[in-house]
N, C-alpha and C positions, 0 to 999 in steps of 0.2 A: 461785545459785538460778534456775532456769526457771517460767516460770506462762505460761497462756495469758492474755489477756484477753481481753473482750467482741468478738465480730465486729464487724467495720463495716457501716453500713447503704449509704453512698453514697459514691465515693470523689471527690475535685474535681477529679481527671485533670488536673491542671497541676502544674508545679515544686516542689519543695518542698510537694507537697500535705499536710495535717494528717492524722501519722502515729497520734495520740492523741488524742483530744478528750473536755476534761473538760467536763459544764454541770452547775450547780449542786452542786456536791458538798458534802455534809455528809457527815462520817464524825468519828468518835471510840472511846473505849473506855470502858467501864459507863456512868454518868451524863454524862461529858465530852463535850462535842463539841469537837474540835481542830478541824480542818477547816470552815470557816461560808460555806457556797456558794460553794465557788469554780470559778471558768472559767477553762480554761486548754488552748490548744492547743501540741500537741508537733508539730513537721513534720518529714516525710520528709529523712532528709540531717544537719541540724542538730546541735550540739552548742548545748545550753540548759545553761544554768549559774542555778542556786536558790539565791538568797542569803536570811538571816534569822539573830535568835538561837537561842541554846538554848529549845526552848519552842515556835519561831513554827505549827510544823506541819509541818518538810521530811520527817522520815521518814516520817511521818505517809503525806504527799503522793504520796511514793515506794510504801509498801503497797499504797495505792491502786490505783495504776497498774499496780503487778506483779500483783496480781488477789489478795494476799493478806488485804487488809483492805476485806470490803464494805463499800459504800457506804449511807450510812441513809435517804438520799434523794439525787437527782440521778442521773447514766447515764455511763460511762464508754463511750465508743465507739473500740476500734482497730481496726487495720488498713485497709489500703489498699485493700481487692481483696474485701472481706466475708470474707475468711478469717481473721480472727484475725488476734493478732503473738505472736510467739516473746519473749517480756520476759526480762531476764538482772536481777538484783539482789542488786550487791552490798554488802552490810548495811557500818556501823561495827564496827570494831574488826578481828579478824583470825578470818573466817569459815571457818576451815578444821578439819579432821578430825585431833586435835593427835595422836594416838597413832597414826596410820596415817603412812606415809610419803610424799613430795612425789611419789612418782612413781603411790603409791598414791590421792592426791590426785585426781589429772589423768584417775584411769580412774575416778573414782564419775559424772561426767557421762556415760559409757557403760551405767550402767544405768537413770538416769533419763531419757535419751534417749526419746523414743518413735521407734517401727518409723519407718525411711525418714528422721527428722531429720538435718539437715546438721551432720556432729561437725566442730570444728577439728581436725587432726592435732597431737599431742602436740608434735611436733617445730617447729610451726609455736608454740607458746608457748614452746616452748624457747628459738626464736630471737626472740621479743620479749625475754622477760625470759632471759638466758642462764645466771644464778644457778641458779636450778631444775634447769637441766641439769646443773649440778656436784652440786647435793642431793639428788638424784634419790634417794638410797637412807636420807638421813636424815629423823626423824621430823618432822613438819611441827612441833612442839611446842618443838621446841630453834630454827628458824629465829627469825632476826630481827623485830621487827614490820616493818620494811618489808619481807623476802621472803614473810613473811605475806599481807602486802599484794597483793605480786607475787601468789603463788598462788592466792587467793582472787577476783582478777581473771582468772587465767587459768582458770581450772575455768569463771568464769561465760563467759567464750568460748570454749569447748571445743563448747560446745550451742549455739552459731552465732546468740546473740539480734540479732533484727533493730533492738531497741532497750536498750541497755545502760543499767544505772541504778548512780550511785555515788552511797553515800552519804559524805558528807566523808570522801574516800581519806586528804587531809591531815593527818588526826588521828591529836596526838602522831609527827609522821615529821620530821625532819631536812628545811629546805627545798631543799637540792641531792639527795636522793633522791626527794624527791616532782615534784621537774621532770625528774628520770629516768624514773619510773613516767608520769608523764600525757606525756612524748615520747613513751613506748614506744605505749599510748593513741593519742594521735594521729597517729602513722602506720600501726597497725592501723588505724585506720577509715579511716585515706585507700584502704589498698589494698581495706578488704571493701566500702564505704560504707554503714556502717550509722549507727544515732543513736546520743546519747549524751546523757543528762539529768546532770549530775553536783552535786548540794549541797554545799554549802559555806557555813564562817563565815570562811575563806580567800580575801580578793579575790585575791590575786595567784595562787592557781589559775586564776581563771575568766577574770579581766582582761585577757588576750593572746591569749586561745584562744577564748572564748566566742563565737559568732554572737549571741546572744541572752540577753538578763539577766533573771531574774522574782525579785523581793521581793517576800518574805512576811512577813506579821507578825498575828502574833495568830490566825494561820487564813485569812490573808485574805490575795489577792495587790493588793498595793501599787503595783505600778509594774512594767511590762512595754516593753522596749524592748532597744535596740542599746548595749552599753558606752558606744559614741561618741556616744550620744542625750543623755548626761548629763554636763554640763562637769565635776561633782567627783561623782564615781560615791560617795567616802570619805565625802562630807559626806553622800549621799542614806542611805548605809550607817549614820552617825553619828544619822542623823533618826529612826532608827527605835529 
């Protein structure tokens, strides 16, 4: 999925500048409010990893950002430059088109594309994930949950997002396939350098690779820092 979100008003012209910026955010659905003001900056570059249980708000978090689920109060503010960001988000479970085929798959992002946006070459997901290239002509619906997985990651970078959002890729996947999918992940961003928010109830996804850790709980972010900021990252994880 592609969404625009809110332009930027002022950009902070240095390193790692704040690619997302959340203040105050409240959002939920009918009477609910999941979300209970939270702040939260995403920076240029980065790979952020959202930890929480079932419940805390990650998806939640994620809508947000991708510009699918307004906000009830508070201002979501992206991009760098006042021009928007390009957000990719890819939902739980296995977000693909099950009666259409994997090669049919890879071309519905050429019609949601708007005029002039930056497409990935087909072939250029073929060679992250090289499975799709052999299923190319079967229905996406008979693949595996993890080339599922595969796929629905790579439709979302097919539209070139400058900021990628996963929601726990992990779930239900075998753990030596899921540290095939998030290698394949991060050596794509090392070559485009784009961001990557990814949620998880999986530390050992985010615990090697993450720049940055935010726990959430309740709707509310809990603690913000560096894996290394915290001697037993399990215990902080257990506190909650």
């Amino acid at each position: 999925m592609l969404a625009d979100s809110t332009p930027a008003t002022q950009p902070s012209g240095s390193a790692g500048q704040p690619l997302v910026r959340l203040d105050g955010i409240v959002a939920g659905y009918g009477a609910f409010d999941v979300l209970q003001a939270v702040d939260l900056t995403v920076r240029d570059g980065e790979l952020l990893g959202v930890i929480g249980h079932n419940g805390a708000g990650k998806s939640t978090l994620l809508k947000v950002i991708a510009g699918f689920l307004p906000p009830r109060s508070g201002r979501v503010v992206s991009g760098a430059d006042g021009r928007g960001l390009r957000v990719g988000l890819v939902p739980q479970g296995h977000a693909v088109f099950t009666k259409m085929t994997v090669a049919e798959n890879l071309q519905v992002p050429e019609l949601a594309a708007r005029r002039g946006a930056p497409l990935i070459p087909v072939d250029e997901i073929h060679d992250m994930f090289p499975i799709l290239r052999d299923r190319s002509t079967q229905a996406a619906g008979n693949l595996s949950g993890g080339e599922q997985r595969m796929l629905s990651i790579g439709m979302a970078l097919r539209l070139g997002p400058e900021l990628l959002l996963l929601d726990e890729p992990s779930l239900g996947l075998a753990p030596l396939l899921v540290k095939q999918i998030m290698e394949a992940v991060d050596e794509h961003r090392r070559q485009h350098g784009y961001t990557v928010l990814i949620v998880e109830q999986n530390l050992d996804v985010l615990l090697t690779r993450a720049d940055r850790l935010v726990a959430i709980r309740q709707g509310a972010i809990v603690w913000d820092g560096r894996p290394a900021d915290v001697e037993d990252i399990r215990g902080l994880w257990e506190h909650f």
